[in-house]
N, C-alpha and C positions, 0 to 999 in steps of 0.2 A: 292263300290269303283270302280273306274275308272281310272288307270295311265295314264295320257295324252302322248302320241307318243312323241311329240316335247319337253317337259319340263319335271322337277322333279316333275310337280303338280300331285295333287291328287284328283280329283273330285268325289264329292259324288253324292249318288241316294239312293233314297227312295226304300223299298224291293217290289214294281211294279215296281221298273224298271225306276222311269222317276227322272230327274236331280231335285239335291236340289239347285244350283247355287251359289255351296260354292265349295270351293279348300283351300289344303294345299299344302305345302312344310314339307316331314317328317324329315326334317333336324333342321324346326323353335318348333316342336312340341318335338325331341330330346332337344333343345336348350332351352328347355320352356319358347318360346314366345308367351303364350296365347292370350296377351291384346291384338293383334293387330288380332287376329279370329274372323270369326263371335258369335252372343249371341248363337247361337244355340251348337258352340263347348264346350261352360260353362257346359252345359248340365251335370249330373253325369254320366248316362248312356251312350253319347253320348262322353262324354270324354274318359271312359273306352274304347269302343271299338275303337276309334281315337287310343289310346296307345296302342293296343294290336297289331293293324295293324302295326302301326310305330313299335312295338318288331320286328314283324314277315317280315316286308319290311327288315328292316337294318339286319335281318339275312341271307338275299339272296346275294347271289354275285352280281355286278355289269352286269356281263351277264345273269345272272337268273332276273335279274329287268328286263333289254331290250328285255326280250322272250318276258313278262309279257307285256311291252307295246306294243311291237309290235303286240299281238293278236288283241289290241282295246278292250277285255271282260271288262263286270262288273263282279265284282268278291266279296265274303264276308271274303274270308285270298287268302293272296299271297300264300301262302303252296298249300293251296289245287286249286289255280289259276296254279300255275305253275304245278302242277300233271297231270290235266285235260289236257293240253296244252302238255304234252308229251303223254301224252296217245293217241291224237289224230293225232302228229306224226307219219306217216307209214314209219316203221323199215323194212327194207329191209337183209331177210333171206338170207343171203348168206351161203352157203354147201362149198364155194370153196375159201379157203385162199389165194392163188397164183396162179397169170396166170400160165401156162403152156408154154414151148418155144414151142411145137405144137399151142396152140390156139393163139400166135402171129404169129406165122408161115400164119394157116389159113386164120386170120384177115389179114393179109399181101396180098396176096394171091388174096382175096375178091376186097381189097379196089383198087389192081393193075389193076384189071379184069376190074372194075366198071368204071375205070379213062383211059382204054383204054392203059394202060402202060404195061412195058415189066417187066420179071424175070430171073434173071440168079443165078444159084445156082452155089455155090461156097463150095466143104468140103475139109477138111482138109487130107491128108494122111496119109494113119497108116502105121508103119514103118520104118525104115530109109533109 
């Protein structure tokens, strides 16, 4: 299977990889609109897995579809489409929950130097 970027279709492929030159919509397949498929969705085999993919699509969020298309992959379940597709997301380790008023301090500091501008510090008084 192949989610098309632009559309709800669903293009199919042969397990080489190359297009069958058939498409759904898993919304007509929910609806059970057969008659209007190609002979080849009649199929028994060919049916089952068409319905198993349609389970496993309408179980993903509307934003988990749109990963899913946006990669472009062929794919044989959205589940394990959309896993692979996070996995190969680089997560970025961050050790450090909150900037520091030091490191906007520095970053202050940097970006004034860089731009050729001035600084004037200004504290407060302890005391009365």
């Amino acid at each position: 299977f192949c989610a098309s970027r632009n559309t709800d279709r669903i293009h199919l492929y042969t397990k080489d990889g190359n297009q069958m030159n058939c498409n759904f919509i898993p919304l007509d397949i929910k609806l059970d609109l057969w008659e209007d498929l190609p002979a080849t969705f009649q199929l028994k085999q060919n049916r089952s897995l068409i319905l198993r993919f349609v389970r496993e699509w309408s179980s993903l969020t509307a934003m988990k579809q749109k990963i899913i298309r946006k990669s472009g992959q062929l794919f044989c379940s959205p589940l394990l489409a959309l896993e692979e597709i996070t996995k190969q997301q680089t997560k970025q380790n961050s050790t450090k929950r909150y900037i520091t008023k030091e490191d906007v301090a520095v970053a202050s500091l940097d970006k004034v130097k860089k731009d050729g501008g001035r600084v004037r510090l200004i504290t407060k008084e302890s005391g009365p």
